[in-house]
matplotlib code that plots the C-alpha trace (Angstrom):
import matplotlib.pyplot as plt

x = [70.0, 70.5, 71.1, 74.4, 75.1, 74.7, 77.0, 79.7, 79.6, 80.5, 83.6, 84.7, 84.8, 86.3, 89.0, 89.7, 90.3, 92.6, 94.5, 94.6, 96.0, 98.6, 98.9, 99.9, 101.9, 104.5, 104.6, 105.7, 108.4, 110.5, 108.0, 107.6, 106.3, 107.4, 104.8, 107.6, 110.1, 110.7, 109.2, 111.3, 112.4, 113.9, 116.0, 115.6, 117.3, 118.2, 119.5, 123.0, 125.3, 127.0, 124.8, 121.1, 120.2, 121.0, 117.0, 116.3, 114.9, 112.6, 110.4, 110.8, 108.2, 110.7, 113.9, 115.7, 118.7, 120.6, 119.8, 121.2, 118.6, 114.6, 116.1, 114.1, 117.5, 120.5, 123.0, 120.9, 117.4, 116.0, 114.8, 111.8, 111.3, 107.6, 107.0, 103.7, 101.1, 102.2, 100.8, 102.1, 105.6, 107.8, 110.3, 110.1, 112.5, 113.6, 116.2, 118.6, 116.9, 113.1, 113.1, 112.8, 109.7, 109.0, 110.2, 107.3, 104.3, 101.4, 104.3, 103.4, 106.3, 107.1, 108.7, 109.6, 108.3, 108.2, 106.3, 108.7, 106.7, 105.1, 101.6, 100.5, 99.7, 100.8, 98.8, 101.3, 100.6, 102.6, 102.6, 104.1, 104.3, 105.2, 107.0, 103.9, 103.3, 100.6, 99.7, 98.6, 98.0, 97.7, 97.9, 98.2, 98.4, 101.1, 100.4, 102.9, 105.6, 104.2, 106.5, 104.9, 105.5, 103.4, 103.0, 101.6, 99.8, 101.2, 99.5, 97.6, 95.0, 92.4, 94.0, 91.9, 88.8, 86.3, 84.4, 82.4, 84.4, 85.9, 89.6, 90.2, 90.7, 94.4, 95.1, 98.8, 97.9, 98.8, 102.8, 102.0, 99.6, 98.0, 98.2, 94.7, 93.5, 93.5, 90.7, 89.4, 91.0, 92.0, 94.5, 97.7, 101.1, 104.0, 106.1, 108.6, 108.3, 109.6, 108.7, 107.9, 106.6, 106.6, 103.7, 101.9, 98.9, 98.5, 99.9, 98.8, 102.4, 105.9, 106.0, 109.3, 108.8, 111.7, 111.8, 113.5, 114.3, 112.4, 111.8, 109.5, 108.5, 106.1, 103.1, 102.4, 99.3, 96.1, 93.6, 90.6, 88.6, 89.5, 86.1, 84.1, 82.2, 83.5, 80.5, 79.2, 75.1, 76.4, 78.0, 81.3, 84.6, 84.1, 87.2, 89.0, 88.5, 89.2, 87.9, 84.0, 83.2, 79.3, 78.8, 75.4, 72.2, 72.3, 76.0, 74.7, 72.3, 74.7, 77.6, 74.8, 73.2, 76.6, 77.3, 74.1, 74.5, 77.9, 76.5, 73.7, 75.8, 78.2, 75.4, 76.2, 79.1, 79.7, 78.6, 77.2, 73.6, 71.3, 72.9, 76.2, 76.9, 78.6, 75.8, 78.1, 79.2, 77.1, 73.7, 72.7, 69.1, 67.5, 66.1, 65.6, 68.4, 72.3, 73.4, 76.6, 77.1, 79.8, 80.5, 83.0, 84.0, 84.8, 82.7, 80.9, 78.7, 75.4, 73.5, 69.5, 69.1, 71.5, 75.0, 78.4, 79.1, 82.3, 82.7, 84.9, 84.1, 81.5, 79.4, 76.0, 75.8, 72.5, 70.2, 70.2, 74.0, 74.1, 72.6, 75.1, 74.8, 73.9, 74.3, 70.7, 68.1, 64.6, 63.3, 60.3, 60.8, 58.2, 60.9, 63.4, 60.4, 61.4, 59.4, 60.1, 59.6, 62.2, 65.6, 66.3, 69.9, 69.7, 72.3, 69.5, 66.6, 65.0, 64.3, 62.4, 59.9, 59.8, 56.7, 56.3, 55.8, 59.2, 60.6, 59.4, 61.4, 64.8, 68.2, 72.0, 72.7, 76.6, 76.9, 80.7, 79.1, 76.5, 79.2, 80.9, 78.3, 78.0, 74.4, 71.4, 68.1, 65.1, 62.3, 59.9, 62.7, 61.4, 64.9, 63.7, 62.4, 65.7, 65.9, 66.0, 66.8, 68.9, 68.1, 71.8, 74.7, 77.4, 80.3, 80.9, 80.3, 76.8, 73.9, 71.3, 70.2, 69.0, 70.6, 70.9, 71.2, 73.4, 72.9, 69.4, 69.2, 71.2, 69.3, 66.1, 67.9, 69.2, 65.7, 63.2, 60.4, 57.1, 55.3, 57.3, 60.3, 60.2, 63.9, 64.6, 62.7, 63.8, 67.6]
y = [105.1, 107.9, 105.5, 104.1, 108.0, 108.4, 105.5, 106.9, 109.7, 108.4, 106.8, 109.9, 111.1, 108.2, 108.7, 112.3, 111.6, 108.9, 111.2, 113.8, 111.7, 110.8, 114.4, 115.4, 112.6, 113.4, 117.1, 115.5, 113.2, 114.4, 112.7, 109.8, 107.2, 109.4, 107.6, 104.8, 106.9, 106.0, 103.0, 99.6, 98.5, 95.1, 95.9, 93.0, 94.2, 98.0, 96.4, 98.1, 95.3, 94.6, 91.4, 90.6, 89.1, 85.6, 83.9, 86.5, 84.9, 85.6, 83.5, 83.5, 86.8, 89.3, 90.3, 92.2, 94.1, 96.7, 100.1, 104.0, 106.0, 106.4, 105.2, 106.3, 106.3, 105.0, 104.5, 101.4, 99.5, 96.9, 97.0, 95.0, 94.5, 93.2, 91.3, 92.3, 89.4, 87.2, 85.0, 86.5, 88.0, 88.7, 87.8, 85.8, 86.5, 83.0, 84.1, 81.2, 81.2, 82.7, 86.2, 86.3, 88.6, 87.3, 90.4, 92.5, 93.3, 94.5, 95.0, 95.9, 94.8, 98.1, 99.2, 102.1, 101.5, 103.7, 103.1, 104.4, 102.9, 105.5, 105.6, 102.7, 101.7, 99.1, 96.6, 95.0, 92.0, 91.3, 87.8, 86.9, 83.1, 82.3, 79.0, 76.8, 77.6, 79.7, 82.6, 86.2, 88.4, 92.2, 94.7, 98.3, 100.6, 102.9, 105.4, 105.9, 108.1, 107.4, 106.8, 105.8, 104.2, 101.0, 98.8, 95.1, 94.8, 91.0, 91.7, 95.0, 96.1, 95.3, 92.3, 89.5, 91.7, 91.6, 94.9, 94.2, 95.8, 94.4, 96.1, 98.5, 102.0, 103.7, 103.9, 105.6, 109.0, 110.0, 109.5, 105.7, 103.6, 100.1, 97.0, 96.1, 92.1, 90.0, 87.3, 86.9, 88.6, 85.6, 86.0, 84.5, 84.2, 85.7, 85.7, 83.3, 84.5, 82.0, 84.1, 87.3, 87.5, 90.4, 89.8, 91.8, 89.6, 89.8, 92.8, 93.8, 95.5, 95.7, 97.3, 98.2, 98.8, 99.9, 98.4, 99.9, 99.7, 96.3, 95.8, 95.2, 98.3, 97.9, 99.6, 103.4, 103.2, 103.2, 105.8, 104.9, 106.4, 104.8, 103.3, 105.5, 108.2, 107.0, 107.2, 110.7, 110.7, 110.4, 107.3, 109.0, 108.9, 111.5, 111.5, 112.4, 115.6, 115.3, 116.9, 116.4, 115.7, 116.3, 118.5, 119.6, 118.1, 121.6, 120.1, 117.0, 118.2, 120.4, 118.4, 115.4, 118.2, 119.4, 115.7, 115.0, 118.0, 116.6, 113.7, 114.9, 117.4, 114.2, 112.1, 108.1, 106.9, 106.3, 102.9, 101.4, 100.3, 101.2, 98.5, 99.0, 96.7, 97.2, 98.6, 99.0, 95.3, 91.7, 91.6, 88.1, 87.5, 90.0, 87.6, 90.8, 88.9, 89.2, 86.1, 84.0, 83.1, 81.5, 84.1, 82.4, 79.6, 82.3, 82.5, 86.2, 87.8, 89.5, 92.0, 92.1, 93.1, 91.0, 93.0, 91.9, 93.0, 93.3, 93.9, 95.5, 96.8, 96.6, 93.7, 92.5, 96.6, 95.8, 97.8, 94.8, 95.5, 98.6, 98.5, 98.3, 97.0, 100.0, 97.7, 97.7, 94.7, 93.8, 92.3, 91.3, 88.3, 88.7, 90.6, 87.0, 85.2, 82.8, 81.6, 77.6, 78.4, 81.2, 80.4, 83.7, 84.7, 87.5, 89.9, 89.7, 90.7, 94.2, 96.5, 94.8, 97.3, 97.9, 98.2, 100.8, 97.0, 95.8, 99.2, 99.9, 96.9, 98.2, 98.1, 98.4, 95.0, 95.7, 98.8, 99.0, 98.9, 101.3, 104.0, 104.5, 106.1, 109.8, 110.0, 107.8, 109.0, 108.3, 106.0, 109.2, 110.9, 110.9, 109.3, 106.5, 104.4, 103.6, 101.1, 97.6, 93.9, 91.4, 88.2, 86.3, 87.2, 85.2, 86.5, 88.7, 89.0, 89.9, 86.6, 89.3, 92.7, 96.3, 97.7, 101.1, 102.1, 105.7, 105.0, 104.9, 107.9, 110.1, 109.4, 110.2, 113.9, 114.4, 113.2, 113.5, 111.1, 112.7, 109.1, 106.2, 104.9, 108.2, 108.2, 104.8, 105.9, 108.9, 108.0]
z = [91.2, 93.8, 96.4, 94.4, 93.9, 97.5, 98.2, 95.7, 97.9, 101.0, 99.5, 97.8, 100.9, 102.2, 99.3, 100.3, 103.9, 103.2, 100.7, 103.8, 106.5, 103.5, 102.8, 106.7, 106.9, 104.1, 105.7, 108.7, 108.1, 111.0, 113.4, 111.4, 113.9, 117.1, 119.2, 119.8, 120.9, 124.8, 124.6, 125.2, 121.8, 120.0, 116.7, 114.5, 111.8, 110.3, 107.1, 108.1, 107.6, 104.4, 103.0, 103.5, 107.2, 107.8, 107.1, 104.5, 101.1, 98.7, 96.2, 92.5, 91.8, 94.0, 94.6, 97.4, 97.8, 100.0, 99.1, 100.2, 98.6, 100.0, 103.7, 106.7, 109.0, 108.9, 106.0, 104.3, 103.7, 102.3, 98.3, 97.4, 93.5, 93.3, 89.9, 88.6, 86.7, 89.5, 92.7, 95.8, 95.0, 98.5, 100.8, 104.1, 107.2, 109.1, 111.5, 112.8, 116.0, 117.1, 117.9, 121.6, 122.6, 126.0, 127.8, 126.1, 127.6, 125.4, 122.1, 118.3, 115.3, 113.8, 110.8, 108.2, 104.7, 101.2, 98.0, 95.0, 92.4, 89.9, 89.7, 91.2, 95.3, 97.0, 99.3, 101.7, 103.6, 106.3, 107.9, 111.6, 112.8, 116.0, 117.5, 116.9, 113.4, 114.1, 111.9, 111.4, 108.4, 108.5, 105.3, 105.0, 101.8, 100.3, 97.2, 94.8, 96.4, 100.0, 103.0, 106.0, 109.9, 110.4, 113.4, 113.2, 117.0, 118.5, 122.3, 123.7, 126.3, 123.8, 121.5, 122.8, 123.0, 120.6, 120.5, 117.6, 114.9, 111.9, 113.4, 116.3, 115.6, 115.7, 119.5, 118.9, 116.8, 113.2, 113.4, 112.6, 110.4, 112.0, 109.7, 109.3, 110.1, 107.2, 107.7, 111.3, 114.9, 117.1, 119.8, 119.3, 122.0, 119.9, 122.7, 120.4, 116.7, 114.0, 110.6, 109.4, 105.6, 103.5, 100.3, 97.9, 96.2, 92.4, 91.7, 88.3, 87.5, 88.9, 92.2, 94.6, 98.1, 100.7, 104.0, 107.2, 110.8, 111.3, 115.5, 118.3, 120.6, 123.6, 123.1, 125.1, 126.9, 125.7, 126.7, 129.1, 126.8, 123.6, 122.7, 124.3, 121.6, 118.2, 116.7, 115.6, 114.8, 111.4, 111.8, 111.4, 113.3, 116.0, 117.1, 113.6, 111.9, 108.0, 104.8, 104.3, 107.8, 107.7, 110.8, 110.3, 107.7, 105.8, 104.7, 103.9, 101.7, 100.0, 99.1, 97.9, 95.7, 94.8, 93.5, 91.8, 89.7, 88.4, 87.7, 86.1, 83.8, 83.0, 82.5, 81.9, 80.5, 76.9, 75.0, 78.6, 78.8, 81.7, 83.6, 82.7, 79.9, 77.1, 74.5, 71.6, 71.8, 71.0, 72.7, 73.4, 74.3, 77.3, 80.0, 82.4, 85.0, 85.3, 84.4, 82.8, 79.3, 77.1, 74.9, 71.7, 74.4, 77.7, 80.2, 80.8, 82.3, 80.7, 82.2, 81.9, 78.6, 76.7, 76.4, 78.3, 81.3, 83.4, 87.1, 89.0, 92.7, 95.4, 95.4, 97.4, 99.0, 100.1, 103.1, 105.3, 105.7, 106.8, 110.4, 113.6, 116.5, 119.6, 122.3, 123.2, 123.5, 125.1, 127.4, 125.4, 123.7, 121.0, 119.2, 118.7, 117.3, 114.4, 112.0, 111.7, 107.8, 107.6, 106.2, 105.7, 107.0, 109.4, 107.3, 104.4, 106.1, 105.8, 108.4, 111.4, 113.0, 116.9, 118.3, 121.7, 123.6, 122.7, 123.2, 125.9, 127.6, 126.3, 128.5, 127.9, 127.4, 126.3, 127.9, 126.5, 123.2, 123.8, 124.8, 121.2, 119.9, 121.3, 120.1, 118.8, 118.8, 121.6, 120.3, 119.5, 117.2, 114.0, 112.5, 115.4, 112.0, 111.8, 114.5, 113.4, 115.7, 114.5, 116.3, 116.1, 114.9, 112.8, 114.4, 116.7, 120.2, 120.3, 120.9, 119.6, 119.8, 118.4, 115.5, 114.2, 110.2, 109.9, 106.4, 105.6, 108.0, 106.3, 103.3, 105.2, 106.7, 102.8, 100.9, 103.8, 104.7, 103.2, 103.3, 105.3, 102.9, 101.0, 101.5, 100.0, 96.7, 96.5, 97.5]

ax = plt.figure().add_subplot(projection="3d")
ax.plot(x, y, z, "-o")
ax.set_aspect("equal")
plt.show()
């Protein structure tokens, strides 16, 4: 139970700090996406002329239009009406002929963007296909009211590298937001782009989005020290200071205290079994597992002791997940030994324990990798239990290695380690 607390925790704070780099960025609309200013740029379109660009249609869930008001500069945008209870509602831009990018070097498609729906966010994805009909998706997130400057990288210092992370970090600084990768980072030549799509998938009401100042920059350098030191002992961004940064285990301990009070004043929610089902519904029989029923011909699901159960969130948040790779292996190969029995997947195994023989054999074998993280600690530390090996890897660039869990040991430095897995009990 107090490890799902815990785990709420992190992405409250995850919650707050998005809501702060929002916050700085509607006080600073005046330098709304500065970074691109001096660099080489491609207008596509500004959405100044006095119809909807030539290529410019939409499908049968949105609508778009001209529009004065919520424009980032200019006279005019471009008005997106989203229709909500639908597929993939948006518009897709086929100019007459491919949009010549072969002068760029390492170049990003940029563009202004405002959310003036009330209450609810919006998810865009944007797609970009290039002469060959190959394909990428990136999304990024506006809250109601938001305006924001987002770039969509096409080619970069980094772009074919995989550094072992799901999506590089912001290289450009807070004037402008990166689209994050939709599905898997592959590099692609958009040096002749064909179609650029504009989506929002299954929105669950009406949504309107203005678009502005659509064009291709060339990228400012990229700092020699970009993934060098990302990684606080924490497992936090050390390069970004934002609300409920943990500086010091006397915070840690506080703010999780802090929250497990609240919860414990709130106590559980109303008509919800232990599990979270709904106790003041039907209870079908209690096998002691989740499982699926038809409940009056509709599939649902039924939680351990008989009552329905509906989910909405995180799934599979499991221990085995949370280690990283550190960059580290051995030279001892005791430590890659499989069992011709095991089937286990790698991502589902618990923590594998290193003996002083296996770490005593230890070297940098991705040395890039090892230098994001500012500290890990030596094998005697007493958060060292915390080490774990992973003997493949699905994807990713990494044949095998150590891993490292921030997780579990901020659990250990919040609920200490009186008898080994204290904090896993306890947490």
């Amino acid at each position: 139970m107090k490890i799902t607390i815990l785990y709420n925790l992190t992405l409250v704070l995850i919650a707050i700090t998005m809501m702060a780099c929002q916050a700085d960025r509607s006080q600073e609309q005046s330098t709304l996406g500065a970074v691109w200013e001096g660099q080489e740029q491609m207008l596509i379109t500004g959405f100044e002329d006095s119809t909807l660009p030539v290529g410019l249609s939409t499908n049968e869930d949105a609508r778009a239009e001209l529009v004065t008001e919520g424009t980032t500069e200019g006279q005019q945008a471009l008005r997106i009406n989203f229709a909500g209870d639908t597929n993939d509602p948006g518009i897709e831009f086929r100019p007459a002929e491919p949009i010549d990018a072969s002068s760029f070097n390492h170049f990003c498609l940029v563009f202004d963007a405002e959310n003036i729906t009330d209450v609810y966010s919006a998810q865009l994805f944007v797609t970009i296909e290039n002469t060959q009909g190959n394909r990428v998706s990136r999304s990024g997130v506006l809250g109601p009211g938001e305006q924001g400057n987002f770039f969509f990288e096409l080619d970069g210092a980094y772009y074919e590298e995989d550094m072992g992370l799901r999506d590089n970090p912001n290289p450009f600084g807070p004037s402008t937001t990166p689209l994050l990768i939709s599905g898997l980072r592959y590099p692609i030549d958009f040096s002749s782009i064909s179609k650029i799509e504009f989506k929002l998938r299954h929105p669950i009401a009406d949504k309107t989005l203005i678009i502005d100042i659509l064009r291709l920059v060339e990228s400012p350098a990229i700092p020699d020290d970009y993934f060098v030191g990302l990684a606080d002992k924490y497992g936090q961004n050390a390069k970004m200071d934002f609300p409920g940064k943990i500086t010091s285990d006397e915070e840690l301990k506080k703010l999780a205290d802090a929250e497990l009070a609240q919860l414990a004043e709130e106590g559980t929610m109303a008509g919800r079994s232990k599990f979270g089902g709904w106790s003041e519904g039907p209870q079908l029989e209690g096998t002691g597992f989740f499982r699926t029923e038809k409940v009056d011909g509709v599939w649902a699901l039924v939680d351990p002791e008989g009552y329905l159960f509906f989910s909405s969130g995180l799934a599979n948040v499991r221990m085995a997940n949370s280690t990283t790779f550190t960059g580290r292996d051995f030279k001892n190969d005791t430590v890659r030994y499989r069992d011709p029995e095991d089937v286990t997947p790698e991502d589902s195994r618990g923590m594998v324990a290193l003996s002083e023989e296996v770490t005593s054999t230890a070297y940098d074998a991705y040395p890039w990798r090892r230098k994001m993280f500012v500290e890990l600690p030596s094998y005697d530390d007493p958060l060292a239990n915390h080490f774990s090996y992973r003997r493949e890897q699905h994807i990713g660039p990494f044949a095998h290695g150590e891993t490292y869990s921030f997780y579990q040991a901020n659990l250990e430095r919040r609920y200490g380690e009186a008898t080994p897995g204290a904090h896993l009990e306890n947490g």
